[in-house]
TIVEX-535356 format. One line per 3 residues: number of its first residue (from 1); for each residue x, y, z of C-alpha. Coordinates in Angstrom, 1 decimal, padded with zeros to 4 digits. Each point is the difference from the previous one (the first is absolute). Example, Ala and Ser with C-alpha at 12.3 -4.5 7.8 and 13.67 -1.06 7.14 Angstrom:
BEGIN
1> 012.3:-004.5:007.8 | 001.4:003.4:-000.7
END
This chain:
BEGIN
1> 121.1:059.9:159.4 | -000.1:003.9:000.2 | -001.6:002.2:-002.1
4> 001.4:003.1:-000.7 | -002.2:003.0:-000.5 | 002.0:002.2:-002.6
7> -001.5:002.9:-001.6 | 000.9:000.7:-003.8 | 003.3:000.7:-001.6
10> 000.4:000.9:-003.3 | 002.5:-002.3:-001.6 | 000.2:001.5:-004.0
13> -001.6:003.0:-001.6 | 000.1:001.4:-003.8 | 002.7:002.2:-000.7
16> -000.7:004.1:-000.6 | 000.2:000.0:-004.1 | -001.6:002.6:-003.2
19> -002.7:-000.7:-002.0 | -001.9:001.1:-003.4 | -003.0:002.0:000.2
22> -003.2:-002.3:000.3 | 001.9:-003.0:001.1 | -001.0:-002.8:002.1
25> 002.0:-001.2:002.7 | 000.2:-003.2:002.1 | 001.3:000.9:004.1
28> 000.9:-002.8:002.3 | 000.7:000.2:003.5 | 001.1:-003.5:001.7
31> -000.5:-000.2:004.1 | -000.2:-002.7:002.4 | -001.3:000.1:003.3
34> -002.7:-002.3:002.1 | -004.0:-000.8:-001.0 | -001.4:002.0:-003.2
37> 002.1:003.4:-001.4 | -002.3:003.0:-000.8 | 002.0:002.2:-002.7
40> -001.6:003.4:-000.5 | 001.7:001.9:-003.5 | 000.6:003.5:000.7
43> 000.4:002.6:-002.6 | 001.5:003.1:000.8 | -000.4:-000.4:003.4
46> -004.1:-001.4:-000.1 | -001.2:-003.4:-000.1 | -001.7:-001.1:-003.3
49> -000.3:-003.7:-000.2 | 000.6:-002.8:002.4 | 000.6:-004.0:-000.7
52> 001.5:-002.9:002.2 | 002.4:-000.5:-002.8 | 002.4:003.2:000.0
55> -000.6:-000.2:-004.4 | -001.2:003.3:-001.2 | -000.4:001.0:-003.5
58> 000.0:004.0:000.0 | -000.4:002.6:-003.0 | 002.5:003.1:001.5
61> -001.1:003.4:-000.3 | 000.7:001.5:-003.7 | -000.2:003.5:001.7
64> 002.7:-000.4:002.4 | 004.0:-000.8:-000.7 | -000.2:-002.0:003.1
67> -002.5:-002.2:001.6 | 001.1:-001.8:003.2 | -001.3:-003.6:001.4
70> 000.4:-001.7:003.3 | -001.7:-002.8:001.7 | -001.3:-000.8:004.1
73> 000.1:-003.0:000.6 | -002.3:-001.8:002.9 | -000.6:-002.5:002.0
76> -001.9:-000.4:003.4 | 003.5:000.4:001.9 | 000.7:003.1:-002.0
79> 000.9:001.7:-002.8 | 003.0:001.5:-002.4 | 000.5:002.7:-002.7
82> 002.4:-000.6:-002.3 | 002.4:002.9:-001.5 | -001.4:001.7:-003.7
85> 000.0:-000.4:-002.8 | 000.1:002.4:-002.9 | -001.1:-000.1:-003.4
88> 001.5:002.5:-002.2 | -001.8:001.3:-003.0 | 001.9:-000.2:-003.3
91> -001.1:003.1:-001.7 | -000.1:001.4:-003.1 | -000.5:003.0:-001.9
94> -003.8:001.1:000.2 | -001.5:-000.9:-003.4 | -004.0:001.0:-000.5
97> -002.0:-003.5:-001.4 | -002.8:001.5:-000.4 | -000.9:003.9:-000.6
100> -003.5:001.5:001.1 | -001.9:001.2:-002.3 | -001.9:002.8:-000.2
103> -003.3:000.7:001.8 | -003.4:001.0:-000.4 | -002.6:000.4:003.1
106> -003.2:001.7:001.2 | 001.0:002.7:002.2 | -000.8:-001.5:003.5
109> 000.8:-003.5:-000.6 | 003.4:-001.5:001.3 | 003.8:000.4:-001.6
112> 002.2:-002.9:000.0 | 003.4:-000.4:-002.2 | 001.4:-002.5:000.3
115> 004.0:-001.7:-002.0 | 001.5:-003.0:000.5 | 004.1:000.5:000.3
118> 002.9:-002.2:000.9 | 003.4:000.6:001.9 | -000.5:-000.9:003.4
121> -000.2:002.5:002.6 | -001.8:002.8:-002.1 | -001.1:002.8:001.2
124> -001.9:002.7:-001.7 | -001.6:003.6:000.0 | -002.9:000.9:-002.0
127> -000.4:003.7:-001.7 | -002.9:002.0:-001.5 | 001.3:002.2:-002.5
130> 003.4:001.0:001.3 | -000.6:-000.2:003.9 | 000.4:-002.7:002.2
133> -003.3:-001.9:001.6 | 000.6:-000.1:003.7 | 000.0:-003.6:001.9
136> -000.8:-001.5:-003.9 | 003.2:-002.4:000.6 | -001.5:-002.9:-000.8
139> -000.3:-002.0:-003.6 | -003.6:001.1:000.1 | -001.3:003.2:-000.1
142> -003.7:000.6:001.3 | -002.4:002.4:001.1 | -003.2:-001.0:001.1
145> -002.1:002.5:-000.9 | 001.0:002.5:-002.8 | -000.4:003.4:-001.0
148> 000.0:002.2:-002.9 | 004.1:001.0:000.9 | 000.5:-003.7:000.0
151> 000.3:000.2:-003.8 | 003.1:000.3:-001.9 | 003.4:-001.6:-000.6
154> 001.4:-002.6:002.2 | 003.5:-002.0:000.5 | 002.1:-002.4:002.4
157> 003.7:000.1:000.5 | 001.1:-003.1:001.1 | 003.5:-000.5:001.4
160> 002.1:-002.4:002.3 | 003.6:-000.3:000.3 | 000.7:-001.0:-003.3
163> -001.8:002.4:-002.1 | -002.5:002.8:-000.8 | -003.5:-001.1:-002.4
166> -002.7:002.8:-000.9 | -003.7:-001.0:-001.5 | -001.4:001.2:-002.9
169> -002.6:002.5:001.0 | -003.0:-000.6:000.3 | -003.3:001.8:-000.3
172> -002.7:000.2:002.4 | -003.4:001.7:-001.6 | -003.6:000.5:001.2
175> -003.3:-000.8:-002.6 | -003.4:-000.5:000.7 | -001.2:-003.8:-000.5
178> -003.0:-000.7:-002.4 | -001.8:-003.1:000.1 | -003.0:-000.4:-002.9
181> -002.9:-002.2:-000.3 | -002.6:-000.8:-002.8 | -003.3:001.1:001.1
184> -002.4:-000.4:-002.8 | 001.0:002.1:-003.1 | 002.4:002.3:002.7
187> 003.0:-000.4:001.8 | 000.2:000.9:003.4 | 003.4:001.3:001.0
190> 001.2:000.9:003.3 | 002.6:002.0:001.3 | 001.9:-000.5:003.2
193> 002.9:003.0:-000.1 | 000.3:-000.9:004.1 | 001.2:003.0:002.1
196> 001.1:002.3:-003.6 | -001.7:003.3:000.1 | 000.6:000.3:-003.8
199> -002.4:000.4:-002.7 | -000.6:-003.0:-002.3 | -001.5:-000.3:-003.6
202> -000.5:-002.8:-002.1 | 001.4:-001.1:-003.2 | -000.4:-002.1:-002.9
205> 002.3:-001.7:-003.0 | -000.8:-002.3:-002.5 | 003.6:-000.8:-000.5
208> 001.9:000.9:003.0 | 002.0:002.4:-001.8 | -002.6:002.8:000.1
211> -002.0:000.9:002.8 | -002.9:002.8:000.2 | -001.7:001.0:002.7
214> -003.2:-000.8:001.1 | -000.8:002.0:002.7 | 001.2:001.7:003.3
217> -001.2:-002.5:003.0 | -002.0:001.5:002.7 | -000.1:-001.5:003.8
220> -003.6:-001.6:-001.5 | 001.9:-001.5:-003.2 | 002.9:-001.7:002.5
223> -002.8:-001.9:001.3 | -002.0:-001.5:-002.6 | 000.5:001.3:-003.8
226> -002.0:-001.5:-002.9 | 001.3:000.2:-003.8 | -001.7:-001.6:-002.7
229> 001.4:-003.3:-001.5 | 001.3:001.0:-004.0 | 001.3:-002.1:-002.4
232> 003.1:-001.3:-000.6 | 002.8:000.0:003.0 | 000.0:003.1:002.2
235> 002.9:000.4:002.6 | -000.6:001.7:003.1 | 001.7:002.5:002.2
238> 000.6:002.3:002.7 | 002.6:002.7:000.5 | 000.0:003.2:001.9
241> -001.0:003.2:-001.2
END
């Protein structure tokens, strides 16, 4: 009896095909070869999952028109890559699923918008007003830490080679945020405007139609203001002078 000490050969492999945008597909490479066959999945080149079986489920990129698979096959006696495969995005016209809406922060905090849009293979450009954002090419839009010119009006084109899609606009504002508690017969606001060097005063409605003012807010006031507990519903707010 001889033994023969044969390293892998790939004897079938799936065939380069299209798919729809979030679909799952099964790849399976077939090899023979002597003792126990490693196959290592590699997607565009890099390794992401490994079995003994050659079976792979994979979810394709939705960003790309092609995504390409191949498998290496080992054994202790050696090893063989097999040829690519590539998946080809079926794309569509960008369509937006679901708009941004508009925004309201303390000046300081974080900026994130955000959509959720479909096509395949988007890509998109966000403005401010009429001018382009630079390196905001992604479907989210953020800035980490924001500043009074961060307000304003804001869109995303989105576009692949089926189409053009533009957002509805959306506003980004700065307030103040005021929190309130019972104290006794008072309530104790306070005012966190974060990094806004504006003036704040405080106002009052019994309806939420009508609002008076009840006084200009001083640094002391942003800290710890006490009003006396009426009857009836009274609505609270701050706006800048």
């Amino acid at each position: 009896m001889i033994a023969v000490n044969q390293p892998p050969v790939i004897m079938t492999q799936p065939e380069s095909r299209s798919y729809s945008d979030g679909q799952r597909i099964m790849l399976q490479w077939i090899a023979e070869g002597a003792g126990t066959l490693s196959y290592e999945l590699l997607q565009d080149g890099s390794v992401v999952e490994s079995n003994n079986n050659g079976s792979f489920w994979v979810t394709p990129s939705k960003d790309k028109s092609v995504t390409q698979y191949a498998v290496k096959v080992t054994n202790e006696f050696g090893s063989v890559s097999s040829v690519t495969v590539a998946l080809s995005l079926q794309q569509t016209s960008p369509q937006i699923i679901e708009q941004p809406r508009n925004i309201k922060l303390v000046q300081g905090e974080p900026l994130e918008i955000g959509l959720l849009a479909s096509g395949g293979a988007l890509n998109y450009q966000w403005y401010k007003g009429v001018s382009q954002i630079c390196g905001a090419t992604g479907p989210v839009y953020l800035s980490d830490e924001t500043e009074e010119t961060d307000s304003g009006n804001y869109f995303v084109v989105i576009s692949n080679d089926k189409g053009i899609v533009t957002s509805r606009p959306i506003n980004v504002s700065f307030g103040a945020r005021l929190s309130a508690a019972l104290d006794g017969a008072n309530l104790t606001f306070a005012v966190d405007p974060g990094t806004s060097n504006a003036n704040w005063k405080l106002q009052r409605s019994s309806n939420l139609l009508f609002w008076e003012d009840v006084q200009a807010l001083s640094q002391q006031d942003l800290e710890r203001l006490e009003m006396p507990v009426g009857d009836g519903s009274v609505f609270y707010r701050e706006v800048k002078e």
